[in-house]
DSSP file (Angstrom, degrees, kcal/mol; ACC not computed):
  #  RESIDUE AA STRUCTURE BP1 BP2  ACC     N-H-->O    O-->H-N    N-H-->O    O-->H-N    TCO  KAPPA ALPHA  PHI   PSI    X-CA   Y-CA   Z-CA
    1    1 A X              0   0    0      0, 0.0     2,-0.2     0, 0.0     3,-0.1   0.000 360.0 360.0 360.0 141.8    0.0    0.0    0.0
    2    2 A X        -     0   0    0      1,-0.2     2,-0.2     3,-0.0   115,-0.0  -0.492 360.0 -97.8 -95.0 144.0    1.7    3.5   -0.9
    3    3 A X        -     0   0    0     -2,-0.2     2,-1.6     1,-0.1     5,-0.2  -0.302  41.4-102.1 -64.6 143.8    2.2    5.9    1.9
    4    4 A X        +     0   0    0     -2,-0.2     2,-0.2    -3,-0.1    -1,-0.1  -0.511  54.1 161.5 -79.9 104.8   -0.2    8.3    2.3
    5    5 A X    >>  -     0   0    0     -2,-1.6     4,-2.0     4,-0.0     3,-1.5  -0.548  55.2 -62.1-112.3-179.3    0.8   11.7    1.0
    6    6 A X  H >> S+     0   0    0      1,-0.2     4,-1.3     2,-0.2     3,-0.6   0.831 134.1  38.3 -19.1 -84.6   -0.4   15.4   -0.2
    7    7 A X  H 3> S+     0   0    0      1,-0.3     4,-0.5     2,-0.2    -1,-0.2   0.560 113.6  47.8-117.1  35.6   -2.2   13.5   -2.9
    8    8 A X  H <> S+     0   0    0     -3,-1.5     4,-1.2    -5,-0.2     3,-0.4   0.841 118.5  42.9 -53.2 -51.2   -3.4   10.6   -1.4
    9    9 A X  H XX S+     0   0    0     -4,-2.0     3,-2.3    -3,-0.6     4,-1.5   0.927  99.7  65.0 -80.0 -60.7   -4.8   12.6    1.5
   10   10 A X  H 3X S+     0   0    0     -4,-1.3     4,-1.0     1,-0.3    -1,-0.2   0.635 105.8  43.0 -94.7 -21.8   -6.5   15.8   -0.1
   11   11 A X  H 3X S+     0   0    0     -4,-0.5     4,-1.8    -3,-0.4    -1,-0.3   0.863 111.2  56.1 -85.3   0.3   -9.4   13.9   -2.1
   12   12 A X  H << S+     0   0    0     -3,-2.3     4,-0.5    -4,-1.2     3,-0.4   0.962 111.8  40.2 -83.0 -58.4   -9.8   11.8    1.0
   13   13 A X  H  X S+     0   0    0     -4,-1.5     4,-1.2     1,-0.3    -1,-0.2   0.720 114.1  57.8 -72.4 -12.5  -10.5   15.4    3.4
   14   14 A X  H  X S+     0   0    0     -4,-1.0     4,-2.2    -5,-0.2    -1,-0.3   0.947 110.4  41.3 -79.6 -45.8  -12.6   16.7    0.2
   15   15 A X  H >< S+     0   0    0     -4,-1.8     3,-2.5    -3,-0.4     4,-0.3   0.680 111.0  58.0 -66.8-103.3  -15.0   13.4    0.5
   16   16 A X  H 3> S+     0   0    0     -4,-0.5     4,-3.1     1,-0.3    -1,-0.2   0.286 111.4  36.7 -51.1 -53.7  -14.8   14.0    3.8
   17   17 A X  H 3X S+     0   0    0     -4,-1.2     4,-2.0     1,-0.2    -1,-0.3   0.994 119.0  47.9 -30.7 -74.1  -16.4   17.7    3.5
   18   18 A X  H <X S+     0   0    0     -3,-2.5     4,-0.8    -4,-2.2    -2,-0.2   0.678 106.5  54.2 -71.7 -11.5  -18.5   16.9    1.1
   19   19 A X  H >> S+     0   0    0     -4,-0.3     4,-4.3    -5,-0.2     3,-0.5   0.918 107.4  55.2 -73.4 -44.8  -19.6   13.9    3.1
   20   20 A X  H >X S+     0   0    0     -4,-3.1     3,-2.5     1,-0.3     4,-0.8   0.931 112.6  46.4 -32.7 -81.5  -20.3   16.5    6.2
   21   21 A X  H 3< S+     0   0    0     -4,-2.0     3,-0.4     1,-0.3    -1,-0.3   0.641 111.7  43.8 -40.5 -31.5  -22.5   18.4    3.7
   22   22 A X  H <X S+     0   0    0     -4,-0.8     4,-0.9    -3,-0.5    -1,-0.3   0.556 105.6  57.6-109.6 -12.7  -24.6   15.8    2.1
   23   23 A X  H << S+     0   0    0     -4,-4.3     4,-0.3    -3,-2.5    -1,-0.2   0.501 110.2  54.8 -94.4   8.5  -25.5   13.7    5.3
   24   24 A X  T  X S+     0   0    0     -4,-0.8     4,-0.9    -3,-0.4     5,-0.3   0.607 112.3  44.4 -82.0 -17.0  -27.1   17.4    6.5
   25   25 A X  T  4 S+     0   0    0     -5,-0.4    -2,-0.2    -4,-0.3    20,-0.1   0.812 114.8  38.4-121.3 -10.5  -28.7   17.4    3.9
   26   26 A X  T  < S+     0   0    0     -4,-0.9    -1,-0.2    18,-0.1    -2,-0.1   0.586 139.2  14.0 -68.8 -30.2  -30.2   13.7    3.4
   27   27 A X  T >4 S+     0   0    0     -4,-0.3     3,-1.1    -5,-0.1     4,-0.4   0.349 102.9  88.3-147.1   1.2  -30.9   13.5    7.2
   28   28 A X  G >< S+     0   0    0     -4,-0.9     3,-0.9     1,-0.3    -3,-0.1   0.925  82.3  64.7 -77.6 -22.4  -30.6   17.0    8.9
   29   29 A X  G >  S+     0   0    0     -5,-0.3     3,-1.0     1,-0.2    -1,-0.3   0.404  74.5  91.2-104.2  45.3  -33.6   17.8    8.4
   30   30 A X  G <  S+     0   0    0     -3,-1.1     3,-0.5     1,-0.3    -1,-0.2   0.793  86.5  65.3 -34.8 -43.2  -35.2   14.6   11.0
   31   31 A X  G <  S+     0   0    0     -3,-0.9    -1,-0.3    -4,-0.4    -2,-0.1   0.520 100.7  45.7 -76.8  -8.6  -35.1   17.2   13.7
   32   32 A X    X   +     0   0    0     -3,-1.0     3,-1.6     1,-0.1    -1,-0.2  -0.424  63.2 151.1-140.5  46.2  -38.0   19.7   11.8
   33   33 A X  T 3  S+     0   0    0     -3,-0.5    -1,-0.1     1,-0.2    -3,-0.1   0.255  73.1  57.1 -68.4  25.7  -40.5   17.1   11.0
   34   34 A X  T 3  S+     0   0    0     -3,-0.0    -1,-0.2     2,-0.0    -2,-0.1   0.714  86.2 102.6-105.4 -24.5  -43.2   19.6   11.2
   35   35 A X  S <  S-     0   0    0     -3,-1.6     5,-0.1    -6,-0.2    -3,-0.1  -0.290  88.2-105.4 -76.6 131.6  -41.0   21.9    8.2
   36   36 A X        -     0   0    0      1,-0.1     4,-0.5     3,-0.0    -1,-0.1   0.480  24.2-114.6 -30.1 178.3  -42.9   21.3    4.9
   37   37 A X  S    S+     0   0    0      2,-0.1    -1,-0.1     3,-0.1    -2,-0.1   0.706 113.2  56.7-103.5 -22.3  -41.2   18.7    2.3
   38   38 A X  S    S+     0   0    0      1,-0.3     4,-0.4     2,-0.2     3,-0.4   0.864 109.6  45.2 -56.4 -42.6  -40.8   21.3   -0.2
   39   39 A X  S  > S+     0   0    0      2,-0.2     4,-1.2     1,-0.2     3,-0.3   0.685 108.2  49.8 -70.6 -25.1  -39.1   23.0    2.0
   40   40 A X  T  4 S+     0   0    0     -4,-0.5    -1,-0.2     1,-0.2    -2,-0.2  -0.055 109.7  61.6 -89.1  42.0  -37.1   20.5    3.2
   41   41 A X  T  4 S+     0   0    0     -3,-0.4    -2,-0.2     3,-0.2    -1,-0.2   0.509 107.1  39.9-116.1 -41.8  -36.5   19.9   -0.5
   42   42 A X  T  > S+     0   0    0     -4,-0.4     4,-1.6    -3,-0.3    -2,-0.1   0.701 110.4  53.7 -94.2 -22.6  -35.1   22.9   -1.2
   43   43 A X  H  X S+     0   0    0     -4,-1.2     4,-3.5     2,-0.2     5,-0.2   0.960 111.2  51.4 -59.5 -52.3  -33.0   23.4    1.9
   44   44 A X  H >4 S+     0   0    0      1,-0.3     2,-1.7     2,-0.3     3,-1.0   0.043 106.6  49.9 -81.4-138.0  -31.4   20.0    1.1
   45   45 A X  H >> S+     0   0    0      1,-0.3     4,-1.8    -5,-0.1     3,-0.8  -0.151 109.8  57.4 -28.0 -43.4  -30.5   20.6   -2.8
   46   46 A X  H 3< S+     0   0    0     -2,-1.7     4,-0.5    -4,-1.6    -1,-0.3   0.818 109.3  41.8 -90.1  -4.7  -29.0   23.7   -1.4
   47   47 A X  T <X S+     0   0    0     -4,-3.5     4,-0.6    -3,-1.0    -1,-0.2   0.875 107.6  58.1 -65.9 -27.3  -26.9   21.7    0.8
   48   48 A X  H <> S+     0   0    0     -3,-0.8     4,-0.8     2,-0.2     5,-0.3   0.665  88.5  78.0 -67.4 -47.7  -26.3   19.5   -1.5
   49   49 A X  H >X S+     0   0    0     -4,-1.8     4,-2.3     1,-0.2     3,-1.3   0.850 107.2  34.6  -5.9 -79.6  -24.7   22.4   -3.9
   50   50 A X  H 34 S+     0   0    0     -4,-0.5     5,-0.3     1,-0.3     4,-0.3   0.778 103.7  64.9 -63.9 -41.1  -21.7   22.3   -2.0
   51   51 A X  H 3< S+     0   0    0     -4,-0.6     4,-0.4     2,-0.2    -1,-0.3   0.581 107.8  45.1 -72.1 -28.4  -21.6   19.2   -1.2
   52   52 A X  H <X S+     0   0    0     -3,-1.3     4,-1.4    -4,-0.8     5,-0.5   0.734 103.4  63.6 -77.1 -68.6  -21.1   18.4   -5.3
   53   53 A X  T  < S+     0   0    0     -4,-2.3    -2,-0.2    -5,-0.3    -1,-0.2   0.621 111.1  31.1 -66.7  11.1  -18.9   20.7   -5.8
   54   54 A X  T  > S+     0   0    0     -4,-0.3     4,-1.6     3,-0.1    -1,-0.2   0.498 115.8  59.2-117.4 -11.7  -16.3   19.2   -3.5
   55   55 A X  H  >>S+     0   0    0     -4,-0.4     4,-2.7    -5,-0.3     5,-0.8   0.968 109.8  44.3 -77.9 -52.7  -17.4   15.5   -4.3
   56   56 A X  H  X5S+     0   0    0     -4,-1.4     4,-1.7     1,-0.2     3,-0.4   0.947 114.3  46.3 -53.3 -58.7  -16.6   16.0   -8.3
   57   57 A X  H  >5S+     0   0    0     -5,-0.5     4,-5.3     1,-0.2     5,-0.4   0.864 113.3  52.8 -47.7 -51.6  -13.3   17.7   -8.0
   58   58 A X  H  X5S+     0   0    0     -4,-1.6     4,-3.5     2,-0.2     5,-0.4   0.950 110.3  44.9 -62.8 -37.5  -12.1   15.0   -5.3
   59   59 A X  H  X5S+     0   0    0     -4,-2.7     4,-0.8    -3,-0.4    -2,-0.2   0.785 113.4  55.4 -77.4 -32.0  -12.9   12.1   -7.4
   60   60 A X  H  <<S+     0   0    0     -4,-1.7     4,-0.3    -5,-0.8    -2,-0.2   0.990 114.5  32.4 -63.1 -57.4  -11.4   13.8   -9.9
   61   61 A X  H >< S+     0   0    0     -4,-5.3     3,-1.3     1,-0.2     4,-0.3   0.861 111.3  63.2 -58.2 -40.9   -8.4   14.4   -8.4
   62   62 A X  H 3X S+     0   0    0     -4,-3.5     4,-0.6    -5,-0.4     3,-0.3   0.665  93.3  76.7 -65.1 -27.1   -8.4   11.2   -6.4
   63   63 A X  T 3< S+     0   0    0     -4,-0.8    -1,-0.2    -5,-0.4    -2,-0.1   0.736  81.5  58.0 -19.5 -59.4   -8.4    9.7   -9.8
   64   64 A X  T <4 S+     0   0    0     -3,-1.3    -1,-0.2    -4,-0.3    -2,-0.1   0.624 123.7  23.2 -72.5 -17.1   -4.9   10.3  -10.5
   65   65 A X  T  4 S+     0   0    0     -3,-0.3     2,-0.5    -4,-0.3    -2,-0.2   0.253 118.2  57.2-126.2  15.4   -3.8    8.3   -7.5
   66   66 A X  S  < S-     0   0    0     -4,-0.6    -1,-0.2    -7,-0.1     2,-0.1  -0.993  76.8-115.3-156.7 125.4   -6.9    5.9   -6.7
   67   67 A X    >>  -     0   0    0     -2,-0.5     4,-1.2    -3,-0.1     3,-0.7  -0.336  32.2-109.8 -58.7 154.2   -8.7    3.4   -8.6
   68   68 A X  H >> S+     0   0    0      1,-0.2     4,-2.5     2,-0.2     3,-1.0   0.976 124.8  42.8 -51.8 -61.7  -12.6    3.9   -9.6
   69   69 A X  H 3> S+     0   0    0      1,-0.3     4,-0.6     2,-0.2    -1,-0.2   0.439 113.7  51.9 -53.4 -27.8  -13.4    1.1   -7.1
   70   70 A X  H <> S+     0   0    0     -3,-0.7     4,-0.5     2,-0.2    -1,-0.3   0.512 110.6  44.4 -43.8 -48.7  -10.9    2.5   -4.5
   71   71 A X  H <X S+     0   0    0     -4,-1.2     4,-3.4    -3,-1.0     3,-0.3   0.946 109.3  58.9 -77.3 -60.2  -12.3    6.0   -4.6
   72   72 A X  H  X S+     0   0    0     -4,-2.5     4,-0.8     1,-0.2    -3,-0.2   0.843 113.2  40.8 -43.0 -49.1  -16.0    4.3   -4.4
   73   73 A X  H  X S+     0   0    0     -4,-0.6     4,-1.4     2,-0.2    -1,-0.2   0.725 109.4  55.0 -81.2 -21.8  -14.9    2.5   -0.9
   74   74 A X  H  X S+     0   0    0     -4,-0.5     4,-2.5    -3,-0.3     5,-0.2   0.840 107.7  47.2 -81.0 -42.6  -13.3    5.1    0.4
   75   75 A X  H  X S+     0   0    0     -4,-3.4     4,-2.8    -5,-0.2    -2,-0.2   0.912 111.6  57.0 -51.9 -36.4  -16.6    7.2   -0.2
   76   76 A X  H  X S+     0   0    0     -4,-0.8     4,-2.4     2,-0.3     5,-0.5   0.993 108.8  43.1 -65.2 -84.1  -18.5    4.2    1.5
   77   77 A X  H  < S+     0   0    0     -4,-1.4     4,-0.4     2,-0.2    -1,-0.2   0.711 112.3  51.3 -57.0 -25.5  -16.5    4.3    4.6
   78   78 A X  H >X S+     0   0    0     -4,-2.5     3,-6.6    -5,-0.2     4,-1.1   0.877 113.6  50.2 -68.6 -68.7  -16.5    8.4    5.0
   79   79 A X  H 3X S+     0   0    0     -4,-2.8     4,-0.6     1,-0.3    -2,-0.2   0.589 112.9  38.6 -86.1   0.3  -20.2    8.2    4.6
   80   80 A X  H 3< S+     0   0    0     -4,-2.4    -1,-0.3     2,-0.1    -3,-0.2   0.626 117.1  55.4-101.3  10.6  -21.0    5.6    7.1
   81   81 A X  H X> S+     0   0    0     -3,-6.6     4,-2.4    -5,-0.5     3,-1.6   0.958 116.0  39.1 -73.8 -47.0  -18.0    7.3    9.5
   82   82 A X  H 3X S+     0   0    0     -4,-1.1     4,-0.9     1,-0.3     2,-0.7   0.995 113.7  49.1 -52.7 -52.9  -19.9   10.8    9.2
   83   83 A X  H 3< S+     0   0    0     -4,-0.6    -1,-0.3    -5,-0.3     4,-0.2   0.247 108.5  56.2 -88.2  45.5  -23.2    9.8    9.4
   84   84 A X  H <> S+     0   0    0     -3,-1.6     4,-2.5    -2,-0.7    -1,-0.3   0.705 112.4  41.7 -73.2 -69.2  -22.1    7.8   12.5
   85   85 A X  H >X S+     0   0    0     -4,-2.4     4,-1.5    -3,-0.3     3,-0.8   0.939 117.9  48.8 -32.3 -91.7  -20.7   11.0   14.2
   86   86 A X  H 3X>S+     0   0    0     -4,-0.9     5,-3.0     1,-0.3     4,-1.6   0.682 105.2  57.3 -72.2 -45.3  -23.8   12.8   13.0
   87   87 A X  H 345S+     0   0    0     -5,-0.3     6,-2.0    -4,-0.2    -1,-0.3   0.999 120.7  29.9 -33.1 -70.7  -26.4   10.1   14.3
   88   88 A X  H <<5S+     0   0    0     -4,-2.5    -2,-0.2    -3,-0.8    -3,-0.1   0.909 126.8  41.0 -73.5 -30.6  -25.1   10.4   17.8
   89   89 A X  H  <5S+     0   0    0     -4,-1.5    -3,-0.2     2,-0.1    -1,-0.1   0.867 132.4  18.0 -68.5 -35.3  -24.0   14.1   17.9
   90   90 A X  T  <5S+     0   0    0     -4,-1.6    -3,-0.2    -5,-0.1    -2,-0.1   0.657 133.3  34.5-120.2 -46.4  -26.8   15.8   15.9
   91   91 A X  S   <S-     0   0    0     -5,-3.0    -4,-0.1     2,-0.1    -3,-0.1   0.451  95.0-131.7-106.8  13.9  -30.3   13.0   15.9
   92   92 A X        +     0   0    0     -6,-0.4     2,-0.5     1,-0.2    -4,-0.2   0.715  53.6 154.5  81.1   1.5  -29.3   11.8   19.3
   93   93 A X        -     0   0    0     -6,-2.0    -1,-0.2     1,-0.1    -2,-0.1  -0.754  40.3-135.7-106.5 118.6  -29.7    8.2   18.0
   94   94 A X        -     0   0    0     -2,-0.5     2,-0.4    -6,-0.1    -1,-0.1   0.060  12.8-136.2 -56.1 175.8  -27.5    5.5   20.0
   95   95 A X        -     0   0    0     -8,-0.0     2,-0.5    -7,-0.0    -1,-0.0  -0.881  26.4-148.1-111.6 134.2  -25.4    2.6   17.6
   96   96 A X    >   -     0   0    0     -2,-0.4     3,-5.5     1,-0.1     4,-0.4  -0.997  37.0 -85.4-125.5 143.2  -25.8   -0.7   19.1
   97   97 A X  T 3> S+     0   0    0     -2,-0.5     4,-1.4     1,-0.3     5,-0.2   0.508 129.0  60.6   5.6 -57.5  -23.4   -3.5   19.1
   98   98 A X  H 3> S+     0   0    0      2,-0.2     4,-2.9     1,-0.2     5,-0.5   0.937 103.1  46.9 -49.6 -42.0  -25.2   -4.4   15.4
   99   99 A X  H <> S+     0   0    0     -3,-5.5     4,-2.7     2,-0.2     5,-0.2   0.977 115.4  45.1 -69.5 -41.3  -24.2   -1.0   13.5
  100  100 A X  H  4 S+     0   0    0     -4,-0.4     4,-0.3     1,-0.2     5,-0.2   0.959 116.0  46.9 -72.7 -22.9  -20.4   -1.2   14.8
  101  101 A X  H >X S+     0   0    0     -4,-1.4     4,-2.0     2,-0.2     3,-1.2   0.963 117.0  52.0 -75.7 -55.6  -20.5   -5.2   13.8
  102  102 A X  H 3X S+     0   0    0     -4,-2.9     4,-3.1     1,-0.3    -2,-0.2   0.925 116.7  33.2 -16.9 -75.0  -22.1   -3.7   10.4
  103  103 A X  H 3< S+     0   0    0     -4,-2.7     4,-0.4    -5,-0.5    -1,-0.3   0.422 108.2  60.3 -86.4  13.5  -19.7   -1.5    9.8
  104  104 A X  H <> S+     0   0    0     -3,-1.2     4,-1.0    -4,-0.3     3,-0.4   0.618 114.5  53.6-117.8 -51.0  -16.1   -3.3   11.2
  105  105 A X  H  X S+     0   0    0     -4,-2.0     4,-2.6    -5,-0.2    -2,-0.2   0.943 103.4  47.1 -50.5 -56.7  -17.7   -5.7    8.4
  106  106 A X  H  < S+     0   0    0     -4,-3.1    -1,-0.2    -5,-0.3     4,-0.1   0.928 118.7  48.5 -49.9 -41.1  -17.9   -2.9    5.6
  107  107 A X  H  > S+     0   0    0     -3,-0.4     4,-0.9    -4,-0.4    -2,-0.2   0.663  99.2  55.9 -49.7 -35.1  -14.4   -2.2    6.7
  108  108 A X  H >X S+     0   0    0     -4,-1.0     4,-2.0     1,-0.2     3,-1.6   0.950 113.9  49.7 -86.1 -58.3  -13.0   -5.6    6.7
  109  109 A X  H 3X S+     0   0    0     -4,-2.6     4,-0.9     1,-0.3    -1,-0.2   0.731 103.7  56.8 -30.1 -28.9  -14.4   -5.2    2.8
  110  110 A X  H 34 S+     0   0    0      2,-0.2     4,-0.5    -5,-0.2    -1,-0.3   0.817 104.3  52.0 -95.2 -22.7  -12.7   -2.0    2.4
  111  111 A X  H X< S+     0   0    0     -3,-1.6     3,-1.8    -4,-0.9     4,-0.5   0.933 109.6  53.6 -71.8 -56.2   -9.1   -3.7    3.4
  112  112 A X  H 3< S+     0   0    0     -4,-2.0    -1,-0.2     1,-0.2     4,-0.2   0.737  96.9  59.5 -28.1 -52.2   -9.8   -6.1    0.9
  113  113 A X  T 3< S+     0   0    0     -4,-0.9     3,-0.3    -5,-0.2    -1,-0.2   0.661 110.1  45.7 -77.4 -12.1  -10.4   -3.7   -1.7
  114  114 A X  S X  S+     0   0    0     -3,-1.8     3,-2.8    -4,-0.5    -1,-0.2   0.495  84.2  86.4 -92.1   7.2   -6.8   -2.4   -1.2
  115  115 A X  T 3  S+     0   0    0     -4,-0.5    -1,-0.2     1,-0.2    -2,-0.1   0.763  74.5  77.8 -71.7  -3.4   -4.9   -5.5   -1.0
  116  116 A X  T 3         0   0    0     -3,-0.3    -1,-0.2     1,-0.2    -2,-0.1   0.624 360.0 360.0 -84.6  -7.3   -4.6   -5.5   -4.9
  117  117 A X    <         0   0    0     -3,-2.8    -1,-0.2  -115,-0.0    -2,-0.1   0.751 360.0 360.0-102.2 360.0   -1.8   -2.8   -5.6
């Protein structure tokens, strides 16, 4: 596995951004279930804005150093690490002993998918 350098690392902290942004905007708005859908239709695409504009550029870049399939799991594992964080910090909603066995599985997959270079 290549050490992780400048541009290993910078499309991996753009997913990571852009993960931030896009589980606000799939799931932030749980907390305002009274808030129309339209409106929480339009709020989320304009979270979502940003959230695209860091997601293209990173795979793009991540491109040069990262396989399609590589890039794809590494997206997998930011987005169930955020919305992990964001479950318990932001909707208040425990993990039990099933999500981390869930995910340490998705992981054990993700190892996998690097063993090839």
């Amino acid at each position: 596995m290549p050490s992780l350098s400048m541009p290993h690392l910078v499309p991996i902290g753009m997913l990571i951004a852009s993960n931030v942004f896009m589980t606000f905007a799939w799931y932030g708005h749980l907390k305002y279930k009274t808030a129309s859908v339209a409106l929480v239709i339009v709020v989320s695409w304009l979270i979502a804005l940003p959230e695209y504009m860091l997601a293209v550029p990173a795979n793009r870049i991540g491109s040069a150093v990262y396989s399609a399939a590589e890039l794809k799991t590494i997206q997998e594992v930011v987005t169930l690490s955020v919305f992990a964080v964001f479950s318990v910090l932001y909707l208040k909603e425990p993990l039990g002993w099933n999500h981390a066995l869930g995910f340490g599985l998705i992981a054990a997959g993700a190892f996998f998918i690097f063993q090839g270079k």
